[in-house]
Z-matrix of the N, CA and C atoms (Angstrom, degrees):
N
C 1 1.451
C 2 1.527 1 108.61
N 3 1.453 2 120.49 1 141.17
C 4 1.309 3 123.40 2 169.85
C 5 1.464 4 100.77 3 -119.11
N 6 1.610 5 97.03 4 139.85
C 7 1.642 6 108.82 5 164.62
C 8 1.353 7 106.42 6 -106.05
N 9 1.574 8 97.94 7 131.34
C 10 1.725 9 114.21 8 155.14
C 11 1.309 10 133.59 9 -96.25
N 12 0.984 11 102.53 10 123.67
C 13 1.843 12 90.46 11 170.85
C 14 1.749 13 106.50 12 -79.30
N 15 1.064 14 101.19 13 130.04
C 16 1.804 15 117.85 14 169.08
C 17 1.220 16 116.62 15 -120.18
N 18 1.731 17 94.19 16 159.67
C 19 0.985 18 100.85 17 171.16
C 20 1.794 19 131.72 18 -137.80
N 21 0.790 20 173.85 19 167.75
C 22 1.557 21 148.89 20 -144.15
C 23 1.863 22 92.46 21 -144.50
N 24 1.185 23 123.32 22 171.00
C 25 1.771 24 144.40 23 -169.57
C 26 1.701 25 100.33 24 -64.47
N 27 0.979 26 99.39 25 -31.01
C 28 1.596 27 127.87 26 -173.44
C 29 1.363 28 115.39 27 -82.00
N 30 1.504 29 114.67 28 -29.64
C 31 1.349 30 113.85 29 151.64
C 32 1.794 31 98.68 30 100.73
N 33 1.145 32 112.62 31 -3.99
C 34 1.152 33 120.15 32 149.28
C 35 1.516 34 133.49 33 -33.87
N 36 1.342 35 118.64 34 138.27
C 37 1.644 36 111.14 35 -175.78
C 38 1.310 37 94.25 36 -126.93
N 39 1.471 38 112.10 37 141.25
C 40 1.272 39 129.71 38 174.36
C 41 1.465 40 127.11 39 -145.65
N 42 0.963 41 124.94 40 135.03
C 43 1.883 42 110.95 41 174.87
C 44 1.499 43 91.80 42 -97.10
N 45 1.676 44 101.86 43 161.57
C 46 1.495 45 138.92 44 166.62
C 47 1.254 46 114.87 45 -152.32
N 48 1.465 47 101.48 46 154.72
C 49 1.409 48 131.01 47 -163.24
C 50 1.682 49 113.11 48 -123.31
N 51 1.326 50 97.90 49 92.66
C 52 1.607 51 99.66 50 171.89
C 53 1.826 52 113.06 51 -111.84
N 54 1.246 53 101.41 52 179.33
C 55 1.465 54 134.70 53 -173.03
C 56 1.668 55 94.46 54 -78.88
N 57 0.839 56 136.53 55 -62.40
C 58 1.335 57 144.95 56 -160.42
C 59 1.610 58 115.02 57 -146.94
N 60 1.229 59 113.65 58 158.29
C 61 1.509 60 103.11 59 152.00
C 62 1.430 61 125.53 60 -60.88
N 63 0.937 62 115.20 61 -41.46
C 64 1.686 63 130.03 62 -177.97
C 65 1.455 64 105.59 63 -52.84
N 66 1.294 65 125.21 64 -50.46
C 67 1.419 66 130.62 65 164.37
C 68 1.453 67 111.72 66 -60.03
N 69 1.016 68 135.46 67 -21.87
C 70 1.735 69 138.35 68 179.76
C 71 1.641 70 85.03 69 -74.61
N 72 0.920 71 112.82 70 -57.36
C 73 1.992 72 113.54 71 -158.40
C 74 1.782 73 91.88 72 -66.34
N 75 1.145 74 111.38 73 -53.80
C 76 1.212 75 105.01 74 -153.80
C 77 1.624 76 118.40 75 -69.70
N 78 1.208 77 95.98 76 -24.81
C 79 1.923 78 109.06 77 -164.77
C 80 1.969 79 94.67 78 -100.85
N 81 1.831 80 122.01 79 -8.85
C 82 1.225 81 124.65 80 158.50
C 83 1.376 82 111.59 81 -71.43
N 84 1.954 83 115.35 82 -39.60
C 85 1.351 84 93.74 83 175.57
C 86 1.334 85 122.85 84 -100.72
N 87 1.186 86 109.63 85 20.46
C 88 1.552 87 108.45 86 171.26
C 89 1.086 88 92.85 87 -83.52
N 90 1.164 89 140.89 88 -16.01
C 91 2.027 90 129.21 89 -161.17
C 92 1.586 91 118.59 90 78.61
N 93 1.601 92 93.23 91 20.67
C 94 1.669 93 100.08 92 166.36
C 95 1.189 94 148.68 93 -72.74
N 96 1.292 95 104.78 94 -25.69
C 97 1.930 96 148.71 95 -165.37
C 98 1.651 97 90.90 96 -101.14
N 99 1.310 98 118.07 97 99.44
C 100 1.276 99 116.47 98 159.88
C 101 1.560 100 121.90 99 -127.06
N 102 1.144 101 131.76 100 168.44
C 103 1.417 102 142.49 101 -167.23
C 104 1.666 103 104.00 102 -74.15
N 105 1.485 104 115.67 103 107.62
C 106 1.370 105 92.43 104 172.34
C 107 1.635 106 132.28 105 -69.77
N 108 1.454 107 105.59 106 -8.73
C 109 1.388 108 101.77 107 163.99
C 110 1.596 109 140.80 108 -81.95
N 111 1.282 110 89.78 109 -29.09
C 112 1.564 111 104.24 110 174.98
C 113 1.554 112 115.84 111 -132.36
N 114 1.452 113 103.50 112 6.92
C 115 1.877 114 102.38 113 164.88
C 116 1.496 115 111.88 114 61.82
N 117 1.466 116 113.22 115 18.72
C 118 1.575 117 132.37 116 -171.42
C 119 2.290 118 87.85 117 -69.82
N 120 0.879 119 110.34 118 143.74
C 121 1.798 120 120.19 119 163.69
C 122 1.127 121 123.48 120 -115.56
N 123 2.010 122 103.24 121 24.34
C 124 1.253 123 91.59 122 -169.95
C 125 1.946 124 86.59 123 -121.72
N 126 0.966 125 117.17 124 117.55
C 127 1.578 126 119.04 125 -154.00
C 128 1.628 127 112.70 126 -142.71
N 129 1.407 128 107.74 127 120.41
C 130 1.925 129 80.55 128 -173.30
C 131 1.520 130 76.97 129 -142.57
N 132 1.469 131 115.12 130 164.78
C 133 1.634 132 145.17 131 -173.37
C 134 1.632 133 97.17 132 -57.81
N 135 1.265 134 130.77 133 135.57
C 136 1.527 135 134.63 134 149.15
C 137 0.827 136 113.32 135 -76.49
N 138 1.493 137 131.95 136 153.28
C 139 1.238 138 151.18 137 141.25
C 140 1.828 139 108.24 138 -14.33
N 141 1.446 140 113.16 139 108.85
C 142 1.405 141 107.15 140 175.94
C 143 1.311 142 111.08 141 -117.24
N 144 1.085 143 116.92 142 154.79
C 145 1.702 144 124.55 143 169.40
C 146 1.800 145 87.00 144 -102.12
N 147 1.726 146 86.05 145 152.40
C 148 1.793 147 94.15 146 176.28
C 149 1.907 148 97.98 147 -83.09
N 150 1.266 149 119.30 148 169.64
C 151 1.566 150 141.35 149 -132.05
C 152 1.532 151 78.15 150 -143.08
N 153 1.641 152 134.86 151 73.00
C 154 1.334 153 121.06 152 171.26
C 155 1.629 154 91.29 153 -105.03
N 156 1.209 155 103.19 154 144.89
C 157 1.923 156 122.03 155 179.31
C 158 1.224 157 102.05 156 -95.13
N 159 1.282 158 134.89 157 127.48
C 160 1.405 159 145.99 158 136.90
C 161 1.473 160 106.21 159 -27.19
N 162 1.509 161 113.41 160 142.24
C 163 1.656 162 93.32 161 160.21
C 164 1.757 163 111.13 162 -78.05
N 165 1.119 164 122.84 163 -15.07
C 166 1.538 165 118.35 164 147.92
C 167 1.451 166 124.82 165 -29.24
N 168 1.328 167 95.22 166 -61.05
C 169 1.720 168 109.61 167 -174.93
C 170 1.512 169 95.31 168 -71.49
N 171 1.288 170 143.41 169 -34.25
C 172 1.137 171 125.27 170 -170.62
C 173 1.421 172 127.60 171 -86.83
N 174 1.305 173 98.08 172 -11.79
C 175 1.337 174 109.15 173 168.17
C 176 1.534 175 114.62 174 -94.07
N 177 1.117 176 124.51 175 -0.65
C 178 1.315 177 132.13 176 -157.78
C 179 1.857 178 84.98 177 -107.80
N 180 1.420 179 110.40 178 -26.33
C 181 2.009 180 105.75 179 -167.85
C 182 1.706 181 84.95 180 -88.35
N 183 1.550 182 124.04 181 -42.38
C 184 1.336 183 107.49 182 -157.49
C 185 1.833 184 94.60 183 -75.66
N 186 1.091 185 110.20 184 -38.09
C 187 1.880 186 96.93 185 -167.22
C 188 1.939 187 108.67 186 -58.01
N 189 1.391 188 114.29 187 -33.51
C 190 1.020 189 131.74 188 156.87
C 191 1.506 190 120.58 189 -31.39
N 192 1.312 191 99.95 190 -71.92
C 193 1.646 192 119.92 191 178.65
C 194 1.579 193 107.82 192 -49.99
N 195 1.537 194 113.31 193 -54.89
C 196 1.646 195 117.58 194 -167.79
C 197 1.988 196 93.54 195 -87.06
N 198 0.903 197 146.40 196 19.15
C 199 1.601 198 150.79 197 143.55
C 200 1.505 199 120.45 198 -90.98
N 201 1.471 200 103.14 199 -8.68
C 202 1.663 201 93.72 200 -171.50
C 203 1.744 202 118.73 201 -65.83
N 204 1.214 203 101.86 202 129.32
C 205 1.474 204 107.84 203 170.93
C 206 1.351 205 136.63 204 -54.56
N 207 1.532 206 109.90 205 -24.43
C 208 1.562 207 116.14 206 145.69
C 209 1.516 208 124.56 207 -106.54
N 210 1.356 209 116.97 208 151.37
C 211 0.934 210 119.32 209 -176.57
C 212 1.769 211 111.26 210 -105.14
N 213 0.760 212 127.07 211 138.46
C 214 1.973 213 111.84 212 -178.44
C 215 1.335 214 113.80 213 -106.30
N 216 1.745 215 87.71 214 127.30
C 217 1.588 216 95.71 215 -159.62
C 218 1.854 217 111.74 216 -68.23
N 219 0.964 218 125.08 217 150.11
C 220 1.113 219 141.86 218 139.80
C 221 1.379 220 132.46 219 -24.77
N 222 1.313 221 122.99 220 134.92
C 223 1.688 222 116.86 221 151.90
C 224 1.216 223 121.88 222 -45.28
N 225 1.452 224 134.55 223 157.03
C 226 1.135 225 141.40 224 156.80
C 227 1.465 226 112.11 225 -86.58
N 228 1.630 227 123.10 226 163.53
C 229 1.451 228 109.53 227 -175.24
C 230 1.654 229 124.97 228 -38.42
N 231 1.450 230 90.68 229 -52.17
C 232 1.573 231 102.77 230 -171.09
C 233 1.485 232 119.62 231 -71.54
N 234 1.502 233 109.88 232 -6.73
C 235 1.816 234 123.69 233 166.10
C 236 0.782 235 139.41 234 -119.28
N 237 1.959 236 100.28 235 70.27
C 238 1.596 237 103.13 236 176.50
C 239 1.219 238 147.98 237 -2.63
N 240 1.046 239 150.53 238 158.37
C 241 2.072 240 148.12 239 143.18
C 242 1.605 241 85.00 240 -87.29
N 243 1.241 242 103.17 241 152.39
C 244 1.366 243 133.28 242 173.03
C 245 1.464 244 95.56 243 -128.96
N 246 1.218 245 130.99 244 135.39
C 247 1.587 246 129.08 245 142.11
C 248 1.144 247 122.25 246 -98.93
N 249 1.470 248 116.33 247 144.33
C 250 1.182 249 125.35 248 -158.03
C 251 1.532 250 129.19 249 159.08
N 252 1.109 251 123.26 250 -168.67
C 253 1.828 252 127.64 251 175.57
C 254 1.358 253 97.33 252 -113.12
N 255 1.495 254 109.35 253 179.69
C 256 0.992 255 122.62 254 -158.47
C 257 1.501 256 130.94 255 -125.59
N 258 1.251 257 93.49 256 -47.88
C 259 1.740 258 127.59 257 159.12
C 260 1.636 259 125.97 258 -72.59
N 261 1.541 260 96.75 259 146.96
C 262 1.706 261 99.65 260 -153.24
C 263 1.817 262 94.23 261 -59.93
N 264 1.122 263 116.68 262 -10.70
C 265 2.136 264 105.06 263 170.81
C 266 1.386 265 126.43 264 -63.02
N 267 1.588 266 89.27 265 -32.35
C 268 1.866 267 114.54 266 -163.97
C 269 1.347 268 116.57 267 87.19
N 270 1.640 269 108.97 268 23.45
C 271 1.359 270 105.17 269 177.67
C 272 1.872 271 93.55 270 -131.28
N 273 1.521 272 97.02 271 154.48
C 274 1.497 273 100.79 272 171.61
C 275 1.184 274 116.34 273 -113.50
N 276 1.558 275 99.80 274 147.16
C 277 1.379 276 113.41 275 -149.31
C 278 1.283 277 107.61 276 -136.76
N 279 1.052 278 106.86 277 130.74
C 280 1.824 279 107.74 278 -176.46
C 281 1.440 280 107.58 279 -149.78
N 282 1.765 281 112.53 280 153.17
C 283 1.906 282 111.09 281 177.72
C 284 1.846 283 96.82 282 -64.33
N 285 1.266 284 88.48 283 156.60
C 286 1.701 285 111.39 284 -171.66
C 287 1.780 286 95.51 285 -62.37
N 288 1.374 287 125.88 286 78.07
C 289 1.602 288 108.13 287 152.53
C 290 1.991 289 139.15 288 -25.26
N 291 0.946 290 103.44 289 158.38
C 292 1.268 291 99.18 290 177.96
C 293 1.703 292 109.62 291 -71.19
N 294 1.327 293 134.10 292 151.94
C 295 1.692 294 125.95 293 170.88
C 296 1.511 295 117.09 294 -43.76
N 297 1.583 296 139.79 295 -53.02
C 298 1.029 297 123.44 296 146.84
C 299 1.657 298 139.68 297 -17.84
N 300 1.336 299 89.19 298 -79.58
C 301 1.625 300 94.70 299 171.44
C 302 1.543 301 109.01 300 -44.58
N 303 1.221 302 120.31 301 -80.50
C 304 1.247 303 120.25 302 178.81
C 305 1.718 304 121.38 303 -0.85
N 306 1.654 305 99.79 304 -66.64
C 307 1.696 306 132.26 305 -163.96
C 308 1.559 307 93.54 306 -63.87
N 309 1.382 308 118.18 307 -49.43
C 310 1.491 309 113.43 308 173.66
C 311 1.440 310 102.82 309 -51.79
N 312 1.506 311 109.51 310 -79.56
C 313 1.541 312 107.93 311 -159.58
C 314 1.270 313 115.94 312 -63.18
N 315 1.872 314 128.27 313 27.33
C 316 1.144 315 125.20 314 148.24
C 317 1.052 316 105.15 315 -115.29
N 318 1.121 317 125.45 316 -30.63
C 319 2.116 318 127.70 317 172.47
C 320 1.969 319 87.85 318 -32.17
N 321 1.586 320 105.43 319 -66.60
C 322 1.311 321 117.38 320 -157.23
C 323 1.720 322 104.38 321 -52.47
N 324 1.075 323 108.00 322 -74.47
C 325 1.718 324 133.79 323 173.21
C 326 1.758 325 86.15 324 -9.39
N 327 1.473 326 121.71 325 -76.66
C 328 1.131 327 130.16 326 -162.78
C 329 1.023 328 114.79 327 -44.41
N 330 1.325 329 119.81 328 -51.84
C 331 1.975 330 151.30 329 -148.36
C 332 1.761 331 81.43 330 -83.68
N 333 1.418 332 140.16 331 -56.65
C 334 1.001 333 128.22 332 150.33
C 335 1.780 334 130.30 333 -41.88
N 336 1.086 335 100.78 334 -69.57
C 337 1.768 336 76.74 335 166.33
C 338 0.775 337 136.61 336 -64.21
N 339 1.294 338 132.38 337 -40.57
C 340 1.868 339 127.06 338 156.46
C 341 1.664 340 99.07 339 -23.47
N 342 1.167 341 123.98 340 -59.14
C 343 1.810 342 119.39 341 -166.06
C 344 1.053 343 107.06 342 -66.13
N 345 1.107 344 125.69 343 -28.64
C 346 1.762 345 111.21 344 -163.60
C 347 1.621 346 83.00 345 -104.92
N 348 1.154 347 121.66 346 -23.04
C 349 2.033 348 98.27 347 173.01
C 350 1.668 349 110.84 348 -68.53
N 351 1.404 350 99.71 349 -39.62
C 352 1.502 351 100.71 350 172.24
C 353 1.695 352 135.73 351 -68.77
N 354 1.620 353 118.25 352 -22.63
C 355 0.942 354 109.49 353 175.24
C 356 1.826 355 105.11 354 -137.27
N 357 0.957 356 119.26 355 51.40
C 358 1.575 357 142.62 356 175.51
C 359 1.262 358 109.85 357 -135.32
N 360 1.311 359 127.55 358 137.51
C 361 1.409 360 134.78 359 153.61
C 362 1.525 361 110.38 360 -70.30
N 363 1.559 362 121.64 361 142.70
C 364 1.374 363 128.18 362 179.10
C 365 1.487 364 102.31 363 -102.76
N 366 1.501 365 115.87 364 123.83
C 367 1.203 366 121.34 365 -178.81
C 368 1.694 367 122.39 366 -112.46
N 369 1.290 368 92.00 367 1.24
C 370 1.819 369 97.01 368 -176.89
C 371 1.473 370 123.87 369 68.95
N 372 0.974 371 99.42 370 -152.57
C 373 1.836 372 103.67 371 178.06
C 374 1.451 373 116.16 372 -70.27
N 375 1.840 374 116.05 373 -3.95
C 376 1.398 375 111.41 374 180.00
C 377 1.542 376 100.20 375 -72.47
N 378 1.405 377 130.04 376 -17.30
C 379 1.530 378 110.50 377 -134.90
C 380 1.711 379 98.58 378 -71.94
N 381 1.225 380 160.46 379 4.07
C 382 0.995 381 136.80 380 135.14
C 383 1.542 382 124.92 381 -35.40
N 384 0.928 383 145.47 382 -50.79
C 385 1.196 384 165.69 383 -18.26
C 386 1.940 385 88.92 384 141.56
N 387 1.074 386 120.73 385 -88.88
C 388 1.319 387 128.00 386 173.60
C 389 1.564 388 128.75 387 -56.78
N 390 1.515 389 108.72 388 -11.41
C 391 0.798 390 105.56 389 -170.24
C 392 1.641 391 89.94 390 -127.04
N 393 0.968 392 146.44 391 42.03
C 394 1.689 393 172.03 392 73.89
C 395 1.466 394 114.19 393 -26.76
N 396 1.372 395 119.00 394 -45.05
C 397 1.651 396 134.27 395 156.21
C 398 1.374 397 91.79 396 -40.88
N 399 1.065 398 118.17 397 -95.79
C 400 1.766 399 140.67 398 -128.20
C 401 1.742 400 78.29 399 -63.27
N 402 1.086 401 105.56 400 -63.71
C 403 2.087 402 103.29 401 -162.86
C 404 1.059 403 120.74 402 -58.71
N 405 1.658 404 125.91 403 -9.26
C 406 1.502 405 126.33 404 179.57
C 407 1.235 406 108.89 405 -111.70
N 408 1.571 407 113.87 406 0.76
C 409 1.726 408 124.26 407 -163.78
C 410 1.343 409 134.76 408 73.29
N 411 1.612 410 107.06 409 10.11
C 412 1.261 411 110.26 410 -172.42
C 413 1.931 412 104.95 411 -71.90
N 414 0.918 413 88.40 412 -3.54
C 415 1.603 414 78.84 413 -167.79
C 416 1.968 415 101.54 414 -147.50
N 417 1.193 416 136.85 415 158.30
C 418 1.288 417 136.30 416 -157.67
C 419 1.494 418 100.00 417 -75.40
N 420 1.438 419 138.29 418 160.15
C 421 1.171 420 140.67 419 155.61
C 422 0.907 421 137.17 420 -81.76
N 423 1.236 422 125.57 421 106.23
C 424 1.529 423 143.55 422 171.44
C 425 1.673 424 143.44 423 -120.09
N 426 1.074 425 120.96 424 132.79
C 427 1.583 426 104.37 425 167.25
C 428 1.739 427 125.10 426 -17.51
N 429 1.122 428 133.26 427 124.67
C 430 1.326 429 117.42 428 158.50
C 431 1.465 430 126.66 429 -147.97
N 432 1.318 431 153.44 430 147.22
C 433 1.131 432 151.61 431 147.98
C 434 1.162 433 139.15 432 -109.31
N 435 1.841 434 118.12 433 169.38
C 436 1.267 435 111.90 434 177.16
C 437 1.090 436 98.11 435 146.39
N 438 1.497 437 131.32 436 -149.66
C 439 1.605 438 128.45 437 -124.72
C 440 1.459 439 92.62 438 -125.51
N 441 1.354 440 103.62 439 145.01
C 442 2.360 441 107.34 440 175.60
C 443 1.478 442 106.78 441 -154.72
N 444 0.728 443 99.33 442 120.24
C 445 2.318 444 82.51 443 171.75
C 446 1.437 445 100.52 444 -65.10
N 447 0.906 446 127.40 445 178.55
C 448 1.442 447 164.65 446 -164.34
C 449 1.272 448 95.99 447 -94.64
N 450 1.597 449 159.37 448 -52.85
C 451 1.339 450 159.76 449 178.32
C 452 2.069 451 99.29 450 -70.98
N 453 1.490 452 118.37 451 -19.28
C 454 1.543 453 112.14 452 177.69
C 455 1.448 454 91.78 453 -112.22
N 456 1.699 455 145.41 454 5.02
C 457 1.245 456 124.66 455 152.39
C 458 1.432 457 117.87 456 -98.06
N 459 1.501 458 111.25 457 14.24
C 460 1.464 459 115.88 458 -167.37
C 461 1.593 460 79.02 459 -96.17
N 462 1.321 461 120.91 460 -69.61
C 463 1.298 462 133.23 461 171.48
C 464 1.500 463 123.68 462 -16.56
N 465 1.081 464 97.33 463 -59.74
C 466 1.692 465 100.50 464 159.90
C 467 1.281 466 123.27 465 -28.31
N 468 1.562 467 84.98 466 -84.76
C 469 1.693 468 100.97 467 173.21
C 470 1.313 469 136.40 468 -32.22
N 471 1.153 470 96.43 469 -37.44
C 472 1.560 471 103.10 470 169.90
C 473 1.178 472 115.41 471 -90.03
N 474 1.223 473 130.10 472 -15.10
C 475 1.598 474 117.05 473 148.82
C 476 1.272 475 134.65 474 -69.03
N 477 1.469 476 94.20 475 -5.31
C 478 1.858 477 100.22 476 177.08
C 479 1.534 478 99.56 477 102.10
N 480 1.397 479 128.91 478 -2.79
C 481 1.637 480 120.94 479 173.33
C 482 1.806 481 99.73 480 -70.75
N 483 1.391 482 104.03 481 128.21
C 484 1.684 483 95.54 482 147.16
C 485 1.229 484 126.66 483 -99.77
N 486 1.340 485 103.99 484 138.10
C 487 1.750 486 113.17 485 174.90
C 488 1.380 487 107.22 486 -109.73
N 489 1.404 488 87.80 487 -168.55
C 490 1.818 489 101.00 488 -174.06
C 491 1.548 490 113.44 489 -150.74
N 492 1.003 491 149.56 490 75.47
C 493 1.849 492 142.24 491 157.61
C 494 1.215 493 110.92 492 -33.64
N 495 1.249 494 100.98 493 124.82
C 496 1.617 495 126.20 494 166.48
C 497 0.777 496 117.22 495 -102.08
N 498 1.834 497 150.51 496 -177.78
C 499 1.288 498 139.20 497 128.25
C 500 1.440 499 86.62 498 -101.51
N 501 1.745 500 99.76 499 131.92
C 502 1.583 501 97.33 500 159.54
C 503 1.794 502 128.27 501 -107.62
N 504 1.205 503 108.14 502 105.99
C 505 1.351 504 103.63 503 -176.06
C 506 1.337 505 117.41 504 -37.18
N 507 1.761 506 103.44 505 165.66
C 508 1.285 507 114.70 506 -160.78
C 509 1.975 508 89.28 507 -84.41
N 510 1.294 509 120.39 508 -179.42
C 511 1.568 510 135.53 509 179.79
C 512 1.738 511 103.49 510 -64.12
N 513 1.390 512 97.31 511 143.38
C 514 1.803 513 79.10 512 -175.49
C 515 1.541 514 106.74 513 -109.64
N 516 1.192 515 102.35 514 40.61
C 517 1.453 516 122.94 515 179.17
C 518 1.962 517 116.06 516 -118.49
Protein backbone atom coordinates (compact mmCIF):
# COMPACT_ATOMS: atom_id res chain seq x y z
CA UNK A 1 0.00 0.00 0.00
CA UNK A 2 1.14 3.56 -0.68
CA UNK A 3 -0.02 6.63 1.19
CA UNK A 4 -0.53 10.00 -0.42
CA UNK A 5 -0.95 13.05 0.93
CA UNK A 6 -3.67 15.05 -1.19
CA UNK A 7 -4.99 17.63 -1.79
CA UNK A 8 -8.47 18.82 -3.44
CA UNK A 9 -9.23 22.66 -5.58
CA UNK A 10 -10.45 23.62 -2.23
CA UNK A 11 -7.22 23.38 -0.78
CA UNK A 12 -8.10 20.74 1.39
CA UNK A 13 -5.53 18.16 2.79
CA UNK A 14 -6.13 14.68 2.96
CA UNK A 15 -4.20 11.34 3.01
CA UNK A 16 -5.12 8.14 0.88
CA UNK A 17 -4.35 4.76 0.70
CA UNK A 18 -3.93 2.96 -2.53
CA UNK A 19 -2.77 -0.41 -4.03
CA UNK A 20 -0.31 1.07 -6.32
CA UNK A 21 0.40 4.25 -7.90
CA UNK A 22 -1.26 3.19 -11.01
CA UNK A 23 -4.48 2.81 -9.04
CA UNK A 24 -4.05 6.49 -7.56
CA UNK A 25 -4.01 7.75 -11.39
CA UNK A 26 -6.47 5.56 -12.51
CA UNK A 27 -9.42 5.58 -9.89
CA UNK A 28 -8.40 9.90 -9.87
CA UNK A 29 -9.42 9.77 -13.42
CA UNK A 30 -12.25 7.82 -13.23
CA UNK A 31 -13.66 10.49 -10.64
CA UNK A 32 -13.18 8.08 -7.79
CA UNK A 33 -10.76 9.94 -5.39
CA UNK A 34 -12.83 12.59 -3.87
CA UNK A 35 -12.37 15.19 -1.04
CA UNK A 36 -13.88 13.98 2.06
CA UNK A 37 -14.69 17.37 3.06
CA UNK A 38 -16.14 18.93 0.25
CA UNK A 39 -16.62 15.84 -2.23
CA UNK A 40 -14.45 18.16 -4.69
CA UNK A 41 -13.04 15.21 -7.76
CA UNK A 42 -10.72 17.40 -8.55
CA UNK A 43 -7.67 16.01 -6.35
CA UNK A 44 -4.00 15.71 -7.22
CA UNK A 45 -0.83 14.33 -4.91
CA UNK A 46 1.09 17.17 -2.70
CA UNK A 47 4.37 17.71 -2.49
CA UNK A 48 5.71 14.85 -0.08
CA UNK A 49 8.84 14.45 1.82
CA UNK A 50 9.70 10.58 2.22
CA UNK A 51 8.55 9.29 6.05
CA UNK A 52 12.12 7.52 6.90
CA UNK A 53 11.95 6.22 10.82
CA UNK A 54 14.93 6.40 12.93
CA UNK A 55 15.43 3.12 14.52
CA UNK A 56 14.77 5.47 17.57
CA UNK A 57 11.50 6.38 16.15
CA UNK A 58 10.78 2.85 15.59
CA UNK A 59 11.19 1.71 18.65
CA UNK A 60 9.62 4.57 20.20
CA UNK A 61 6.00 3.50 17.75
CA UNK A 62 6.46 -0.25 18.81
CA UNK A 63 6.95 0.42 22.79
CA UNK A 64 3.96 2.71 22.25
CA UNK A 65 1.95 0.11 20.41
CA UNK A 66 2.66 -2.84 23.19
CA UNK A 67 1.51 0.06 26.21
CA UNK A 68 -1.66 0.93 24.59
CA UNK A 69 -4.50 1.24 26.94
CA UNK A 70 -6.94 -0.23 24.57
CA UNK A 71 -6.72 -3.18 23.09
CA UNK A 72 -9.02 -3.70 19.69
CA UNK A 73 -11.28 -6.24 19.91
CA UNK A 74 -11.42 -8.89 17.50
CA UNK A 75 -14.03 -10.72 15.39
CA UNK A 76 -15.93 -13.36 16.82
CA UNK A 77 -15.93 -16.78 14.95
CA UNK A 78 -18.85 -16.01 12.88
CA UNK A 79 -17.24 -12.27 11.95
CA UNK A 80 -14.68 -12.49 9.76
CA UNK A 81 -11.72 -9.58 9.17
CA UNK A 82 -11.83 -8.72 5.67
CA UNK A 83 -8.76 -6.67 4.50
CA UNK A 84 -9.17 -4.04 2.56
CA UNK A 85 -10.49 -0.22 1.80
CA UNK A 86 -13.40 1.07 2.37
CA UNK A 87 -14.58 3.73 0.06
CA UNK A 88 -16.43 3.35 -3.24
CA UNK A 89 -12.42 4.09 -5.00
CA UNK A 90 -10.85 1.34 -2.81
CA UNK A 91 -8.76 3.75 -1.26
CA UNK A 92 -9.02 5.18 2.35
CA UNK A 93 -9.43 8.40 2.88
CA UNK A 94 -9.45 10.55 5.72
CA UNK A 95 -8.92 14.74 6.65
CA UNK A 96 -5.09 15.16 7.20
CA UNK A 97 -4.79 14.54 11.24
CA UNK A 98 -2.39 16.26 13.25
CA UNK A 99 1.36 14.04 13.44
CA UNK A 100 0.43 12.79 16.84
CA UNK A 101 -2.89 11.63 16.16
CA UNK A 102 -1.87 10.10 13.11
CA UNK A 103 1.27 7.98 15.05
CA UNK A 104 -1.45 6.74 17.49
CA UNK A 105 -3.94 5.71 14.94
CA UNK A 106 -1.12 3.72 13.34
CA UNK A 107 0.59 2.58 16.70
CA UNK A 108 -3.22 1.25 17.05
CA UNK A 109 -3.93 0.03 13.30
CA UNK A 110 -0.78 -2.18 13.89
CA UNK A 111 -1.53 -3.40 17.61
CA UNK A 112 -4.67 -4.55 15.66
CA UNK A 113 -3.04 -6.38 13.04
CA UNK A 114 -0.53 -8.04 14.97
CA UNK A 115 -3.97 -9.67 16.72
CA UNK A 116 -5.80 -10.74 14.03
CA UNK A 117 -2.35 -12.17 12.36
CA UNK A 118 -1.89 -13.85 15.60
CA UNK A 119 -5.10 -15.34 16.41
CA UNK A 120 -6.96 -15.69 12.87
CA UNK A 121 -6.22 -18.08 10.23
CA UNK A 122 -5.05 -16.36 6.82
CA UNK A 123 -7.03 -17.60 4.02
CA UNK A 124 -6.11 -15.49 0.95
CA UNK A 125 -8.28 -14.72 -1.85
CA UNK A 126 -10.55 -17.79 -0.80
CA UNK A 127 -11.98 -15.92 2.18
CA UNK A 128 -15.30 -15.37 0.54
CA UNK A 129 -15.50 -18.73 0.02
CA UNK A 130 -14.42 -19.82 3.66
CA UNK A 131 -16.24 -17.77 5.23
CA UNK A 132 -19.63 -19.24 3.44
CA UNK A 133 -18.01 -22.54 5.10
CA UNK A 134 -17.87 -21.31 8.62
CA UNK A 135 -21.66 -19.55 8.41
CA UNK A 136 -23.56 -22.51 7.01
CA UNK A 137 -21.37 -25.05 9.11
CA UNK A 138 -19.78 -26.62 6.46
CA UNK A 139 -16.62 -26.24 7.98
CA UNK A 140 -15.64 -25.56 11.99
CA UNK A 141 -15.70 -21.95 13.34
CA UNK A 142 -13.00 -19.87 13.57
CA UNK A 143 -11.35 -16.50 13.37
CA UNK A 144 -10.16 -15.82 9.84
CA UNK A 145 -8.73 -13.31 7.37
CA UNK A 146 -7.74 -12.08 4.13
CA UNK A 147 -8.64 -10.72 0.80
CA UNK A 148 -12.64 -10.14 -0.91
CA UNK A 149 -13.60 -7.40 -3.37
CA UNK A 150 -16.24 -5.32 -2.36
CA UNK A 151 -18.98 -7.05 -4.95
CA UNK A 152 -18.04 -10.72 -2.60
CA UNK A 153 -18.42 -8.54 0.75
CA UNK A 154 -21.60 -7.04 -0.53
CA UNK A 155 -22.58 -10.66 -1.15
CA UNK A 156 -21.99 -11.69 2.13
CA UNK A 157 -23.97 -9.30 3.58
CA UNK A 158 -26.75 -10.13 2.08
CA UNK A 159 -26.58 -13.48 3.13
CA UNK A 160 -26.47 -12.46 6.61
CA UNK A 161 -22.40 -13.04 6.91
CA UNK A 162 -20.80 -10.10 8.80
CA UNK A 163 -17.59 -8.78 7.72
CA UNK A 164 -15.26 -6.17 8.53
CA UNK A 165 -12.62 -3.84 6.18
CA UNK A 166 -9.48 -3.04 7.44
CA UNK A 167 -6.70 -1.27 5.85
CA UNK A 168 -3.84 -3.50 6.39
CA UNK A 169 -0.59 -1.81 6.59
CA UNK A 170 2.26 -2.50 4.56
CA UNK A 171 5.36 -4.80 6.70
CA UNK A 172 7.22 -2.51 8.95
CA UNK A 173 10.26 -4.06 7.89
Amino acid sequence: MIKYQLICDQSHAFEGWFQTSHAFDKQSADGLVACPICDSINVRRALMAPNLASPKRRQAAMDAAENASTTPATAPAQTPAVSGAVTKSGAVVAPQPNQEALAEALSQLRTLQRKVEAECRYVGTDFAEEARKIHYGEADPENIYGQSSPEECQELAEEGITVAAIPWLPSEH
